[in-house]
N, C-alpha and C positions, 0 to 999 in steps of 0.2 A: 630866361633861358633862350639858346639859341634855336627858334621857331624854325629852321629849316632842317636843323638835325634832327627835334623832337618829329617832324614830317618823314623820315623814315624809321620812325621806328614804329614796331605796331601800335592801335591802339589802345590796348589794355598797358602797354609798357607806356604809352604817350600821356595816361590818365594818373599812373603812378608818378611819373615825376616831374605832371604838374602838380599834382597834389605835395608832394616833396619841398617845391619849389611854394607854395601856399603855405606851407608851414613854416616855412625858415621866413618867409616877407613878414609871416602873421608874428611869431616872437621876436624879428627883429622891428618891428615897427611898435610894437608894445614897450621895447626898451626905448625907444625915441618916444615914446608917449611920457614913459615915467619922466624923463629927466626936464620935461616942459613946464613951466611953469602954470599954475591955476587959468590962468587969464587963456594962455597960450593952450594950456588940453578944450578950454570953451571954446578958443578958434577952429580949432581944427573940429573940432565935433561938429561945429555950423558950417564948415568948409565940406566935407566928406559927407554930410547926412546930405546938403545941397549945393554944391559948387560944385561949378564947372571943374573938367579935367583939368584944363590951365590952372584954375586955382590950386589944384590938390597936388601938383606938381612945382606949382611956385611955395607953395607950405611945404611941402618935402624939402626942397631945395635950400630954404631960408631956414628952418629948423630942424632941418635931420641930418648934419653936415657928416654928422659919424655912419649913416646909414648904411653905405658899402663897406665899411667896417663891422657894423651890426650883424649884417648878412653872412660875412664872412667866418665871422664866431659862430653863430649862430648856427648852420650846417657843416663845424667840424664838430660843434656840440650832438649837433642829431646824429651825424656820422658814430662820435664817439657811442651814441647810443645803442642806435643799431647795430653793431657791432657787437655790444655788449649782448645783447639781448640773443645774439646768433652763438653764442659760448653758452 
């Protein structure tokens, strides 16, 4: 999210939707976990418990190539939800 629009808005609205934003990366990155191969979920698990940022970034990059599509689904899904939950 765009860190300088989230900078005007209050804090307590700044904390919601990074938290927003934490959820849709958390289920869209679990759908790029599922689709990895065995070998490929033990990389990344040694990549993220201890690698560098560069590395977690070059893993992303090489194996999550649907990613911005993940993300995308992913908070029209929560959208849909929310919404639901406001009816």
């Amino acid at each position: 999210m765009d860190q300088n629009f989230l900078n005007l808005l209050p804090e307590e609205l700044r904390n919601i939707a990074t938290d927003l934003y934490d959820i849709v990366l958390k289920r869209s990155l679990m759908r790029g976990y599922e689709n990895l191969s065995e070998e490929d979920k033990a990389k990344m698990t040694e990549i993220f418990n201890s690698g560098t940022e560069e590395e977690k970034i070059d893993f992303l990059k090489t194996h999550f190539s649907d990613l911005q599509r993940y993300i995308i689904e992913e908070t029209q899904k929560l959208m849909t939800e929310l919404k639901k939950d406001l009816n």
